[in-house]
C-alpha positions as CSV (number, residue, x, y, z in Angstrom):
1,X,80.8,135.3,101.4
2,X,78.6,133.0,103.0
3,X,78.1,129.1,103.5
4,X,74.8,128.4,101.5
5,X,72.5,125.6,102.1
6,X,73.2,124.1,98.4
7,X,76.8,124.5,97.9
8,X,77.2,122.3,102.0
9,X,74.3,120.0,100.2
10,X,76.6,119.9,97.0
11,X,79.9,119.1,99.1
12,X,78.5,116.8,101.3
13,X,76.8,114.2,98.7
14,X,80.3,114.9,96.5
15,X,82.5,113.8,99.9
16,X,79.8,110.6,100.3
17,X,82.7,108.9,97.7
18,X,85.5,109.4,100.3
19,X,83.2,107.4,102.9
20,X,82.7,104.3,100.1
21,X,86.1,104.8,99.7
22,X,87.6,104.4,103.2
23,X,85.0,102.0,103.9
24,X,86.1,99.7,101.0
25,X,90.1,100.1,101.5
26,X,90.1,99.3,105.6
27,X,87.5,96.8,105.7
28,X,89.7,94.3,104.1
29,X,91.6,94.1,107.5
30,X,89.4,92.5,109.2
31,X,88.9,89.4,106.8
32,X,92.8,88.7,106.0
33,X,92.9,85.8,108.5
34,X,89.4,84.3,107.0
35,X,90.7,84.8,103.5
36,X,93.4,83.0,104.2
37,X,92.1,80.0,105.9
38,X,89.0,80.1,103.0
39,X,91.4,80.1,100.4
40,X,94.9,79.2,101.4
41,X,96.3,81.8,100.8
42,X,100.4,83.1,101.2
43,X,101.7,85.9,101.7
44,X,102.3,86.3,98.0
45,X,99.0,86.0,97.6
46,X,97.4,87.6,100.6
47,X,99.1,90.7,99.3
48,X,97.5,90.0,96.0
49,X,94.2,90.0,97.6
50,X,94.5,93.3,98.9
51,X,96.4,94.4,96.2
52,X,93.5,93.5,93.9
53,X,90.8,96.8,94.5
54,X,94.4,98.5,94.4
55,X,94.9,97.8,90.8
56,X,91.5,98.7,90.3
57,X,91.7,102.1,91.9
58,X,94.9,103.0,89.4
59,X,93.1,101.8,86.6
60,X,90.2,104.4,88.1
61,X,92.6,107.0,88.4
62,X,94.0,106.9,84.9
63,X,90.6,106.8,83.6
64,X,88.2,109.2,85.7
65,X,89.4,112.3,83.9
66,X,88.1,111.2,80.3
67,X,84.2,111.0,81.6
68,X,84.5,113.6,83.9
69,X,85.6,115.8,81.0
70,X,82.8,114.5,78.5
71,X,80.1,113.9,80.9
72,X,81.1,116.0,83.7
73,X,82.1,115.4,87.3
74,X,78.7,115.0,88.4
75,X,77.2,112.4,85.8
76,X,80.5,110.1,86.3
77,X,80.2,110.0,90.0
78,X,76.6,108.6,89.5
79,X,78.7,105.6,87.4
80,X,81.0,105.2,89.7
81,X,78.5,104.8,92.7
82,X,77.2,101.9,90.7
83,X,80.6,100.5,90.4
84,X,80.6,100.9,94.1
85,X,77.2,98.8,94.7
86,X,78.2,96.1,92.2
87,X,81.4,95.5,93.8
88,X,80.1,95.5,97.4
89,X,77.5,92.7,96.4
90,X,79.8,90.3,94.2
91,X,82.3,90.2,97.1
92,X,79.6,89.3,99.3
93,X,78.5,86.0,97.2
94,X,82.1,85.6,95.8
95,X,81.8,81.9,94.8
96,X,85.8,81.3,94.6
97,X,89.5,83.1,94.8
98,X,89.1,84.4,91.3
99,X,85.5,85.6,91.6
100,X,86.2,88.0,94.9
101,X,89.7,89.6,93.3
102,X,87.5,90.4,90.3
103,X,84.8,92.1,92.6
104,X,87.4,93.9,94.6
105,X,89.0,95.1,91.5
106,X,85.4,96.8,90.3
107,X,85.3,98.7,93.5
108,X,88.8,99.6,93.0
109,X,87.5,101.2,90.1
110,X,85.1,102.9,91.9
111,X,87.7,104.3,94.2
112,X,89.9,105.4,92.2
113,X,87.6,107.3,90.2
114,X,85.7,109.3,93.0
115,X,89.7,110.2,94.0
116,X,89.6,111.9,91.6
117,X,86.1,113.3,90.8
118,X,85.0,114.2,94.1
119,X,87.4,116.4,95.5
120,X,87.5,118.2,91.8
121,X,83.9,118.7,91.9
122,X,83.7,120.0,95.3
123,X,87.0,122.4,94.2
124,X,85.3,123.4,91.4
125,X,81.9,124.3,92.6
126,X,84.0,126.1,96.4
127,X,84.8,129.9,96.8
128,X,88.7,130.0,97.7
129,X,87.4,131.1,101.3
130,X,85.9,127.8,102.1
131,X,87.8,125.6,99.6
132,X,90.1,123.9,102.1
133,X,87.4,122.8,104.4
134,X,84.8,121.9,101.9
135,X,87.4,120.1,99.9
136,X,88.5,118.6,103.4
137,X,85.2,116.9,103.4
138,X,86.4,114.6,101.1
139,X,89.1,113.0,103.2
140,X,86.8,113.5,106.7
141,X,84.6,110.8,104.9
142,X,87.5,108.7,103.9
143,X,88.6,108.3,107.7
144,X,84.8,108.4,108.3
145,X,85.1,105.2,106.5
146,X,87.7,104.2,107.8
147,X,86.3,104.1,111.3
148,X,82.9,102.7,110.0
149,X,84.9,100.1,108.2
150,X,87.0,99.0,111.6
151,X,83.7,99.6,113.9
152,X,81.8,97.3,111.1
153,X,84.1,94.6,111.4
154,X,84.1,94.6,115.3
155,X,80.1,94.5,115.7
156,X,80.6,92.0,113.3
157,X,82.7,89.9,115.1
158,X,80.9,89.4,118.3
159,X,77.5,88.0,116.2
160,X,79.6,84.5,115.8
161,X,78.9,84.4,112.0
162,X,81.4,81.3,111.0
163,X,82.3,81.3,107.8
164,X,80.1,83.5,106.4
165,X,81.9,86.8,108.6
166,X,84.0,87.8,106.1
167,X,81.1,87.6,103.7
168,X,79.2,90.4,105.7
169,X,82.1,92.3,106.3
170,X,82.5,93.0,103.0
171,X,79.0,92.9,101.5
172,X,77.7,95.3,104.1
173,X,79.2,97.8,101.9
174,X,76.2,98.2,99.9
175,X,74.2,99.9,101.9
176,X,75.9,102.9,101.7
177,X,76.8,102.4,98.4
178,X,73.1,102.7,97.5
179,X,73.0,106.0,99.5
180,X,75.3,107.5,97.7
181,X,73.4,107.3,94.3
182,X,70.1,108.0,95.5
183,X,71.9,111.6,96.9
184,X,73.9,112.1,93.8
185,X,70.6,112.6,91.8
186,X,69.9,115.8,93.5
187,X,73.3,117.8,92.9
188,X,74.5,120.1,90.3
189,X,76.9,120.2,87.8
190,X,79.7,121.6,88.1
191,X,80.2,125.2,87.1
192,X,83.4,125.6,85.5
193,X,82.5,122.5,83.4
194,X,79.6,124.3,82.3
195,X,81.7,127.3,81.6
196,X,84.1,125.1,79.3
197,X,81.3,123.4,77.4
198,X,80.1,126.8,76.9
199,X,76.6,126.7,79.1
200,X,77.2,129.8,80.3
201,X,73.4,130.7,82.1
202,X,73.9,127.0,84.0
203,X,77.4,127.8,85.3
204,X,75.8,131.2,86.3
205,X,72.8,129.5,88.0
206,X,75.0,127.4,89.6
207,X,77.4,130.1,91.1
208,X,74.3,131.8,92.5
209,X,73.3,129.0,94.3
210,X,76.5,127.9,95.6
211,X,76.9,132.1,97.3
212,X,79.0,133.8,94.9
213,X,78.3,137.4,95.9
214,X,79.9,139.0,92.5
215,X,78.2,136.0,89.5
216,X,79.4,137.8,86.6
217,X,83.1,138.8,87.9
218,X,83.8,135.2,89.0
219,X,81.8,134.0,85.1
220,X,84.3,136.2,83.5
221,X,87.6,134.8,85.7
222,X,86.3,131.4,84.3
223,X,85.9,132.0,81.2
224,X,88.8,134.1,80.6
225,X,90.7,131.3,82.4
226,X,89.6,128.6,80.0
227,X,90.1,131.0,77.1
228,X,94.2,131.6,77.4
229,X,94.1,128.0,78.6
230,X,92.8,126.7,75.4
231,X,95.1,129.8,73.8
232,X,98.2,128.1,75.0
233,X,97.4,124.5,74.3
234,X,96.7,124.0,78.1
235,X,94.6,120.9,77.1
236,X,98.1,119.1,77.3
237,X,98.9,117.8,80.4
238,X,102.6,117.2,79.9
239,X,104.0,120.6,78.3
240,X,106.0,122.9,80.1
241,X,103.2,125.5,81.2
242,X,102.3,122.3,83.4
243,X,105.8,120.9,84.6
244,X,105.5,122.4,88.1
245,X,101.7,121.3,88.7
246,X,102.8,118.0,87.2
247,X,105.8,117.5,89.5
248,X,103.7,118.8,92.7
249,X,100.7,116.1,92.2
250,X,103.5,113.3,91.8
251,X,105.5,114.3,94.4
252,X,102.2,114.5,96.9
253,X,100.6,111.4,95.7
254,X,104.3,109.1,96.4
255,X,104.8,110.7,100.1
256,X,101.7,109.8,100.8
257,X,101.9,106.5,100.1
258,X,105.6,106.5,101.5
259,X,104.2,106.7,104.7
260,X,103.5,103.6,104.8
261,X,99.7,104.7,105.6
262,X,97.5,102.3,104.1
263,X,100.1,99.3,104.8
264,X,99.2,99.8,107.9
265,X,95.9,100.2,107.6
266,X,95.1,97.3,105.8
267,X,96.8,94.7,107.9
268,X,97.0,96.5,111.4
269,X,95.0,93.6,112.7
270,X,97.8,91.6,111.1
271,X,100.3,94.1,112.6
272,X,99.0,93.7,116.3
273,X,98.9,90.1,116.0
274,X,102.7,89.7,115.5
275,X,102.9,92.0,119.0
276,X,100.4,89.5,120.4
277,X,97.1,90.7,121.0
278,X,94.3,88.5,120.1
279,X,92.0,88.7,117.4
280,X,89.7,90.7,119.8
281,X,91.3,92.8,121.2
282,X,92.9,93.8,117.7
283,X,89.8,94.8,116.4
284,X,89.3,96.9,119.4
285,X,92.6,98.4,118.8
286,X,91.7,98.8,115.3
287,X,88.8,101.1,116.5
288,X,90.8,103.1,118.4
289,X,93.1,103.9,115.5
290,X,90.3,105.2,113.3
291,X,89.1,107.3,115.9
292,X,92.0,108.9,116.2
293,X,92.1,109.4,112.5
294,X,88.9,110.9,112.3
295,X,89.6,113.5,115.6
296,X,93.0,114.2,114.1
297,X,91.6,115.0,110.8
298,X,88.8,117.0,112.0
299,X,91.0,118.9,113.5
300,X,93.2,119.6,110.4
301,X,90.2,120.7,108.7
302,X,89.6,123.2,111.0
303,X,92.8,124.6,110.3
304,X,93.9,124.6,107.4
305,X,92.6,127.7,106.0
306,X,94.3,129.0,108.5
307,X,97.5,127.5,108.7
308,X,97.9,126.5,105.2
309,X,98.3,123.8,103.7
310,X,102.4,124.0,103.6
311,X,102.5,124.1,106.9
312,X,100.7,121.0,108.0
313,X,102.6,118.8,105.3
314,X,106.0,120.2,107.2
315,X,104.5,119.5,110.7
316,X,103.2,116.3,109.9
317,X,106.5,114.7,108.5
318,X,108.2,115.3,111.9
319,X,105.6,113.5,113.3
320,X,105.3,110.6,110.9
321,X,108.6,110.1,111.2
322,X,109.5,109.7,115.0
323,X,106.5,107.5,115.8
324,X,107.8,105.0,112.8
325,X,111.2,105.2,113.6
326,X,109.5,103.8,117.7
327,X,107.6,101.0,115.5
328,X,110.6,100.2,113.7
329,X,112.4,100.0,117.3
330,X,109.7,97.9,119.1
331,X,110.2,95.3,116.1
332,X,113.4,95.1,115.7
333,X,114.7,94.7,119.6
334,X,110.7,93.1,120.7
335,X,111.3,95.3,123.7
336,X,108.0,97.9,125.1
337,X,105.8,96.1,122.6
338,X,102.8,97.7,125.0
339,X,103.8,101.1,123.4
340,X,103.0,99.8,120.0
341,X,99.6,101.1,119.9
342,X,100.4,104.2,121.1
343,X,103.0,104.7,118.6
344,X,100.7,103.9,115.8
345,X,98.0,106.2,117.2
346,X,100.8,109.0,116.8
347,X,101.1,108.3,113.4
348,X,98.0,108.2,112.5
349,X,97.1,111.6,114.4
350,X,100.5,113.0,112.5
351,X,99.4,111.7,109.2
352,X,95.2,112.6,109.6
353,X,96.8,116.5,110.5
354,X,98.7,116.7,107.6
355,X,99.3,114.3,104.1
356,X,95.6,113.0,105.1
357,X,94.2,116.1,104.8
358,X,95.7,117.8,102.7
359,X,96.8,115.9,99.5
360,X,93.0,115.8,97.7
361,X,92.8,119.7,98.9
362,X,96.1,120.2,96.9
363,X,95.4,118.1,93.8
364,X,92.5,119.9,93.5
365,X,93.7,123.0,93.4
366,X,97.4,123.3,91.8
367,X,95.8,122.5,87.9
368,X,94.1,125.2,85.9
369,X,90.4,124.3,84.5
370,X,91.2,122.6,81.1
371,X,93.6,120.0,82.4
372,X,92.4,119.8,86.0
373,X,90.8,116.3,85.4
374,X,93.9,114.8,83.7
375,X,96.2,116.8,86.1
376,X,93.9,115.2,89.3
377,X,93.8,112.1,87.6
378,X,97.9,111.7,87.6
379,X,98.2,112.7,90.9
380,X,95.7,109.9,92.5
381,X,97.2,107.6,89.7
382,X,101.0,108.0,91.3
383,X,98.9,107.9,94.8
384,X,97.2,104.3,94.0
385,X,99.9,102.7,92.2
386,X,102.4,103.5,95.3
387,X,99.6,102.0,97.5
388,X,99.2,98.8,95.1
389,X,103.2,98.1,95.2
390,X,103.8,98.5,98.7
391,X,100.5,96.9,100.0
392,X,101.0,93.9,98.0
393,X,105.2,93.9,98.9
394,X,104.6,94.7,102.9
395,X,103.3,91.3,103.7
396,X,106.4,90.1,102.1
397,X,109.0,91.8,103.5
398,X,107.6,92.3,107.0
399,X,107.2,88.3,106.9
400,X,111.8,87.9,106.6
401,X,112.0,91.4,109.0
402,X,108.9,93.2,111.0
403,X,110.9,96.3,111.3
404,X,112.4,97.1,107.9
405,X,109.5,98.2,106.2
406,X,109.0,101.0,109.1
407,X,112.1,102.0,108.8
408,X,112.0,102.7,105.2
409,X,108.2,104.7,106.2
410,X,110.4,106.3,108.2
411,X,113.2,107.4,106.4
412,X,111.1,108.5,103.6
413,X,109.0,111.4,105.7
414,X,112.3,112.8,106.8
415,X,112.8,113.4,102.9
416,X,109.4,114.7,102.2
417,X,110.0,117.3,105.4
418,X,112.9,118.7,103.4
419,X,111.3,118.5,99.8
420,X,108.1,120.4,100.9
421,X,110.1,122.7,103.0
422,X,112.0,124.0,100.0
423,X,109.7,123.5,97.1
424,X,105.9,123.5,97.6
425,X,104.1,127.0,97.9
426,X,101.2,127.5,99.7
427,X,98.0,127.8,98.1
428,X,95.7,128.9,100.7
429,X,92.8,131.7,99.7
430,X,94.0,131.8,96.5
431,X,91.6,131.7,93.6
432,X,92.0,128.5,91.2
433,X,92.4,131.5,88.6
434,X,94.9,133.7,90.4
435,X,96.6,129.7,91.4
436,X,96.9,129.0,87.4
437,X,99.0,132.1,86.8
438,X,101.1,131.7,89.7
439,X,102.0,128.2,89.4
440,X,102.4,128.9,85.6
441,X,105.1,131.4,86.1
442,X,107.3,129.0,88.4
């Protein structure tokens, strides 16, 4: 089975989401000390700051599955890229405190939504031989952003804008944002969403152009999936045909976030700056970072076809977990604070090979058609709302002790080693079909 032009076109424009949605998440860390001094803010309320698009992207999460049922993954991304271009521009001219969480919040929305969406559109539309990588594509254009995001905020920095920096830092947003919805107007629908709504010729259409070689054996896998789906009730999320899936997107979505790998992200200027570097050279540091997130993740990609996507979750937590556990140390004793960066680099390598690239490839795949929205939706639901709580608490608690919350990151990828060793299966080059009847059966 081959790579055609429309189904790269398709994934591509689909992944665009995951570069809004880096962009907007990592951005933020190069305007906490501005916020601050704009608006006085505390810890408390630094953390509500960030915290704020957080909310949103729960909110997002919840939500994304009910239009991406009824209007289909395709049509709700074209809202959500709106939601994206709105938010971008009212942060920019944010006339008070009030006024910029609101803003943030809307592309929080936006965020949280294309979590979901994207990755289940470009699932949906992959053949299981390329659905890893294509899927993949998703998270390379999160650290994309991420690294546009940090890179943004340098340039940025050395055109002596004043007061008005964090203004462009976070209006500059729109640009892409605008991209995204221009691109999103020349992709189609999704073909198992067709198949459910009963547009049988489109969903066939569309599996020609994406390089099915057999269309009417992989039509009639659909449709017979969606069939004893709707036979059994399968539009319920919570019943017990679903418990596994259910417990496998939760579990994935906390360790994630138990990682500790967006704290870090969004106040690693914050971080270096209580290890002494300047604001400068933070930034620059800050660059570094997300390169090594995007190399590391390219990488995974690569791979994990190959390797599976077990086995990079297992390898990963080792990694995660000795390079906090040498933050952790450098805090808590202030000794070979030059290591610091390379520590983090090794976490963020550890976490781009493995929960970075893997956890939208898994959400994606472990639901069956009829609940695979909803199912998605939960899993970057338990993701976001992990993120909101311990971005908004880490500003808190590292402000009374640097190196507790490190050691709690720490501590909790040396559980997620042993509960993927002994209870996720691997779901490499298997059909989203012959995945539903497998995971049905545990």
């Amino acid at each position: 089975m081959k790579l055609t032009a429309s189904l790269i076109k398709a994934s591509i424009v689909a992944a665009l989401g995951g570069l809004l949605f880096g962009f907007d998440t990592a951005v933020i860390a190069g305007t906490t000390e501005a916020l601050t001094q704009t608006f006085a803010l505390t810890p408390y309320s630094l953390g509500l700051t960030v915290a704020s698009a957080l909310w949103g992207t729960i909110l997002g999460a919840m939500l994304a599955g009910f239009p991406g049922d009824r209007y289909g993954r395709r049509n709700s991304l074209r809202g959500l890229a709106v939601f994206y271009l709105v938010s971008a521009v009212g942060c920019a001219f944010a006339w008070d405190w009030y006024s910029l969480l609101f803003f943030r919040f809307i592309g929080g929305l936006a965020i949280g939504g294309s979590s979901v969406l994207g990755p289940m559109y470009i699932a949906e539309i992959a053949p299981a031989k390329w659905r890893g990588r294509l899927v993949g594509l998703f998270q390379f254009n999160v650290v994309a952003g991420i690294l546009l995001a940090y890179f943004s905020n340098y340039l940025l920095g050395l055109l002596s804008l004043g007061e008005t920096e964090w203004r462009w830092k976070l209006g500059v947003a729109a640009f892409p944002a605008a991209l995204f919805l221009a691109m999103l107007l020349a992709i189609p629908r999704s073909p198992r969403w067709l198949a459910a709504r009963g547009k049988l010729d489109e969903a066939r259409a569309v599996l020609q152009l994406t390089g099915e070689q057999n269309v009417d054996a992989a039509l009639a896998d659909i449709v017979a999936s969606i069939e004893e789906e709707r036979r059994y009730g399968g539009e319920r999320l919570f019943s017990a045909r679903h418990k596994f899936p259910v417990f496998l997107a939760v579990s994935i979505g906390m360790f994630n976030q138990l990682s500790g790998i967006n704290a870090i992200l969004y106040y690693l200027n914050d971080i270096f700056a209580r290890a002494g570097f300047t604001k400068v050279s933070s930034d620059v540091q800050a660059v570094a970072i997300g390169f090594t997130n995007l190399v590391f993740t390219i990488l995974a990609m690569s791979v994990i076809d190959r390797f599976g996507r077990k086995t990079l979750l297992l390898i990963g937590s080792v990694g995660t977990a000795l390079s906090l556990a040498g933050v952790a140390y450098i805090f808590w004793t202030g000794a070979r604070e030059h290591l610091l960066v390379w520590l983090l680099i090794a976490f963020i390598a550890s976490f781009a090979f493995s929960q970075g690239a893997v956890i939208w490839v898994y959400l994606s795949e472990v639901f069956p058609t009829s609940v695979r929205a909803k199912g998605q939706s939960l899993g970057s639901f338990t993701h976001w709302l992990m993120n909101a709580i311990i971005s908004w608490g880490f500003p808190v608690v590292a402000a009374s002790s640097k190196a507790a919350p490190f050691v709690f990151f720490s501590a909790m990828m040396a559980v997620q080693f042993v509960v993927v060793l002994a209870m996720y299966p691997e779901t490499k080059g298997v059909s989203l079909e012959e995945m539903e009847k497998k995971l049905a059966r545990a």
